[in-house]
C-alpha positions, -999 to 999 in steps of 0.1 A, spaced: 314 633 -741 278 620 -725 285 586 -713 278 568 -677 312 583 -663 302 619 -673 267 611 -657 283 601 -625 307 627 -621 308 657 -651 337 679 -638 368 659 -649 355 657 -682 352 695 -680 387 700 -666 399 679 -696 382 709 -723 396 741 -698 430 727 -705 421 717 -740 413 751 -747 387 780 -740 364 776 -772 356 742 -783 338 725 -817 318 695 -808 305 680 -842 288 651 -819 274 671 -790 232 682 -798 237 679 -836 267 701 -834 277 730 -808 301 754 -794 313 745 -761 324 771 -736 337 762 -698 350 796 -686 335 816 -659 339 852 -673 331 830 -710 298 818 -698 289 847 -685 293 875 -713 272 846 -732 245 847 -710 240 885 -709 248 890 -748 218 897 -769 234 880 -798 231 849 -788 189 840 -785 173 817 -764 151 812 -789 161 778 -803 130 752 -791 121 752 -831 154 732 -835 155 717 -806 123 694 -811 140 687 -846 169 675 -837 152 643 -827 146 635 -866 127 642 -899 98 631 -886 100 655 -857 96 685 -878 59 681 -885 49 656 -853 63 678 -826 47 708 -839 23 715 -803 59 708 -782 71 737 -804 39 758 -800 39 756 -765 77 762 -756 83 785 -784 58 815 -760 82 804 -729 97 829 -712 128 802 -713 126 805 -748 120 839 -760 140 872 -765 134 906 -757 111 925 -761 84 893 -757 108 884 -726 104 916 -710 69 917 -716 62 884 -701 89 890 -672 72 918 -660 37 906 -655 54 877 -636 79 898 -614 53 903 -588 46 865 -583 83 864 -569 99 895 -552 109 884 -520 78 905 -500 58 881 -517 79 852 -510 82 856 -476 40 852 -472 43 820 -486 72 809 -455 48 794 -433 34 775 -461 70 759 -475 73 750 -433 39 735 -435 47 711 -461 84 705 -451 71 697 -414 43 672 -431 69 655 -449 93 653 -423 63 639 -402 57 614 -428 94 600 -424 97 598 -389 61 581 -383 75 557 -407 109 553 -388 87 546 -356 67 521 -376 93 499 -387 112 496 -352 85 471 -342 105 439 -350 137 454 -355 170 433 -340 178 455 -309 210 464 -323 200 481 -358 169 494 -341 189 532 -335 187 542 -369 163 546 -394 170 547 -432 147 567 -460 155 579 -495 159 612 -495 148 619 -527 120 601 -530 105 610 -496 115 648 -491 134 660 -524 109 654 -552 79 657 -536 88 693 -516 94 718 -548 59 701 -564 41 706 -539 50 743 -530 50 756 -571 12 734 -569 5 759 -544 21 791 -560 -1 782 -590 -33 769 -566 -40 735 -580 -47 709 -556 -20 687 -537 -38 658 -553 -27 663 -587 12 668 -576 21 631 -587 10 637 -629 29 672 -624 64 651 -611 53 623 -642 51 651 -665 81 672 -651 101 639 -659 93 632 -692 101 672 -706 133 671 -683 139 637 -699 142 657 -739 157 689 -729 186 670 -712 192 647 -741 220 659 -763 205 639 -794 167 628 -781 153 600 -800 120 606 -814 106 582 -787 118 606 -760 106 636 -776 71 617 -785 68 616 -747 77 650 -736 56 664 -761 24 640 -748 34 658 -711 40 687 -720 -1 692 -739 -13 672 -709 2 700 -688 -9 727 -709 -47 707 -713 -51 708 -673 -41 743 -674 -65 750 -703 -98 733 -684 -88 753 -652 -90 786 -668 -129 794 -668 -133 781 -632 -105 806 -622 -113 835 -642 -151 835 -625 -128 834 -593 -98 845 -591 -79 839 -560 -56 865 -541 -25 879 -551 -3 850 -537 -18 826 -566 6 830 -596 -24 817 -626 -44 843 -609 -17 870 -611 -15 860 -646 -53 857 -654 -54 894 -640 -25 906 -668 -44 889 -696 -77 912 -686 -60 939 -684 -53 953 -721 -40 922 -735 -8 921 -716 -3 890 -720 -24 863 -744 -42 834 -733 -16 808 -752 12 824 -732 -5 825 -702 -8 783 -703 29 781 -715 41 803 -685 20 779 -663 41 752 -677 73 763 -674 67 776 -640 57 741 -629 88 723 -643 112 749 -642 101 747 -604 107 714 -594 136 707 -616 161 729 -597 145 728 -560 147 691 -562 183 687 -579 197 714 -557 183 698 -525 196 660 -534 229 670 -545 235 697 -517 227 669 -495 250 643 -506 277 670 -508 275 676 -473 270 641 -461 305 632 -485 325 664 -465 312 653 -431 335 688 -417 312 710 -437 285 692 -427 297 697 -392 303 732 -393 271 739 -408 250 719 -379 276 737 -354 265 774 -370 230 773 -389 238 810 -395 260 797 -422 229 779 -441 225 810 -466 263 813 -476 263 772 -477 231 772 -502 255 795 -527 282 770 -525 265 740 -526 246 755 -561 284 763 -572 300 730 -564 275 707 -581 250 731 -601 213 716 -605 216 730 -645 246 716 -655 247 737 -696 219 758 -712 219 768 -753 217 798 -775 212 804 -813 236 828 -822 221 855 -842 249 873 -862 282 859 -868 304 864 -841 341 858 -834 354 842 -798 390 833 -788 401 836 -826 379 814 -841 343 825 -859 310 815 -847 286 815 -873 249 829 -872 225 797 -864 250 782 -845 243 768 -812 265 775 -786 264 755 -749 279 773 -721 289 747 -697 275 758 -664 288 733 -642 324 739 -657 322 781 -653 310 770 -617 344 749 -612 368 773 -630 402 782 -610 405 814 -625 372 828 -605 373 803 -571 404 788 -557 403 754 -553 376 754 -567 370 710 -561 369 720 -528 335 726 -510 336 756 -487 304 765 -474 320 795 -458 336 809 -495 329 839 -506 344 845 -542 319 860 -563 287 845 -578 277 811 -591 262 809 -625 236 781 -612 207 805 -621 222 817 -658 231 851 -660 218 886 -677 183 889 -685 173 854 -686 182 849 -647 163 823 -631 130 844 -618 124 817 -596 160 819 -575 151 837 -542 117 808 -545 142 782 -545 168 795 -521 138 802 -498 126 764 -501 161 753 -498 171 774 -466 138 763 -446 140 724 -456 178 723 -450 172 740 -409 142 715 -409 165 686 -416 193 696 -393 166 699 -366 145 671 -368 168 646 -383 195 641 -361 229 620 -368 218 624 -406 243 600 -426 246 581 -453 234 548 -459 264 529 -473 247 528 -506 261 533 -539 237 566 -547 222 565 -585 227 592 -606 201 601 -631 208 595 -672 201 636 -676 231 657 -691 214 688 -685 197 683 -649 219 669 -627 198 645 -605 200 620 -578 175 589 -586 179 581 -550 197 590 -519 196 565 -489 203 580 -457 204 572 -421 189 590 -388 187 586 -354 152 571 -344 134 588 -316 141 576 -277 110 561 -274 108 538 -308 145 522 -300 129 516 -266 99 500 -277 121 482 -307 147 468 -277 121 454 -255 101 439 -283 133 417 -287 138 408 -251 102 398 -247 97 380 -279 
């Protein structure tokens, strides 16, 4: 099922299994898997203690025999993740991080997210009034920028560097790092090269963490900073150890950037390919938070998650065993025409129900209202200070990830300031 077509473009592939059937046995897909695609399916999955999240164990050894002893610190680390651990550890750890990200304390860190939006945007458009000079007059109007590269990836880094408060300067390893553990997790079969590499990010992460501790527990900073919010918990009566402290450090970091970046790329190409919605939505900004909803439904960031199942259990006639893994198909729920109509149309004014972009049940994304709040102010940014924002012609590169669905690049074009055309026009009069 993973090859370069499902890369590109996942959702025929996942019309093909809805028609095939609810329930699926892939013998291929991770080693062996159940396959769900239905909305209310993925769902009841999602939300059903039976089926654990606590599967990183078999995850790193699926990459081989050898994994099972080599990858042992990848499994240490991810195996105290609140991605990866049930209830009551989940709860536990949940809690003490719930106060990092209700929206009250979301909202402080606004002016911050429009700080480094407006820096990046500055960034672009100094270089659009750069490269005028020497431009032929009639390509001197627009300027062209990857989107990705110059706003997408870099915006959720740097504003999760700051919600943990670790300096700007180190955002590049974080992305580096980010890569390589995205890399393994959306591998259906990782090789044991892949896995060799997410596991040497993954203890580099956790080292920086590690050698930041003492410095911040002589001085903790206020109750914006997440490590200090989680330094505090691990004083306080053991709430939480010092080994899961660094792994929730970790997971906020990539977790973080992951779905920001994926949900800003693809969002943006989705409305740049439906230039009406694109339209509409410059027309009536006030239509920016329902867009964000549908843009996460139409072409989800997380395209499947995984659960052990823990007791046998029986689905759509056929029997599940206990240890089995089972993928709900997150992108496919998202696209199912028994919950949206139409649902290969994009409607940023729809209003059917909710996405499943976040997962579902306990294991929600805690980070959601983070991203949605990232997403809302660098999408009005955009619209503002990017005018006549189109793309570029180019073929756009999709990234080789089956899990993270991810632009490599997006080249767009916008309108260059007044005063750089000007300058660009009479530099090739004069010349």
């Amino acid at each position: 099922m993973i090859n370069e077509d499902f890369l590109n473009d996942p959702y025929p592939a996942y019309h093909a299994l809805r028609a095939a059937g609810a329930l699926h046995w892939s013998p291929e897909f991770c080693g062996g898997a159940w396959l769900l695609t239905g909305h209310a399916d993925v769902a009841s999955v999602l939300r059903d203690p039976r089926f654990s999240v606590r599967r990183a164990g078999g995850w790193a050894n699926s990459s081989g025999p050898e994994a099972l002893t080599e990858l042992r610190e990848f499994k240490r680390i991810f195996s105290r993740s609140l991605l990866f651990v049930d209830a009551p550890q989940h709860t536990r750890l949940r809690q003490v991080m719930n106060a990092g990200f209700k929206p009250s304390a979301l909202q402080e860190l606004a002016p911050q997210i429009r700080e480094i939006v407006d820096s990046l945007l500055d960034q672009i458009t100094a270089k659009a009034a750069d490269s005028a000079s020497g431009q032929f007059a009639e390509f001197a109007q627009f300027a062209q920028f990857d989107f990705m590269r110059d706003f997408a990836r870099p915006l959720p880094a740097l504003v999760i560097a700051g919600m943990l408060g670790i300096a700007a300067a180190d955002r590049s390893e974080f992305v580096a790092w980010s890569d390589d553990i995205a890399a393994f997790i959306g591998s259906p079969t990782p090789t044991l090269e892949i896995a060799r590499a997410a596991q040497a990010s993954l203890v580099a992460m956790n080292e920086y963490f590690r050698q930041l501790l003492p410095q911040r527990r002589a001085a903790p900073r206020d109750s914006g900073d997440l490590m200090s919010q989680l330094i505090r918990a691990e004083a306080t009566g053991g709430i939480i150890t010092t080994k899961e402290l660094l792994a929730q450090c970790c997971t906020l970091l990539f977790a973080g950037h992951e779905t920001t970046r994926n949900l800003l790329g693809n969002g943006m190409l989705a409305l740049l390919q439906h230039p009406e919605q694109w339209q509409a939505l410059q027309d009536t900004p006030a239509l920016l938070p329902s867009a964000l909803k549908e843009l996460l439904r139409f072409d989800s960031p997380v395209q499947y998650t995984g659960r052990r199942l823990k007791v046998d259990v029986e689905m759509h006639g056929q029997l599940m065993k206990k240890g089995d893994l089972v993928i709900p198909l997150i992108g496919a729920a998202n696209r199912d025409p028994e919950k949206f109509t139409d649902p290969d149309r994009l409607d940023i004014q729809r209003n059917q129900g909710a996405h499943l972009s976040f997962g579902y049940g306990p294991h929600v994304c805690i980070g959601a209202t983070l991203t949605y709040l990232e997403a809302e102010i660098a999408m009005r940014s955009v619209m503002q200070r990017l005018p006549q924002l189109q793309l570029a012609g180019v073929v756009q590169s999709w990234g080789g990830n089956a899990v993270y669905r991810s632009l490599n690049r997006l080249p767009l074009l916008f309108a260059r300031p007044p005063a750089a055309v000007r300058a660009s026009q009479a530099e090739v009069q004069y010349a």
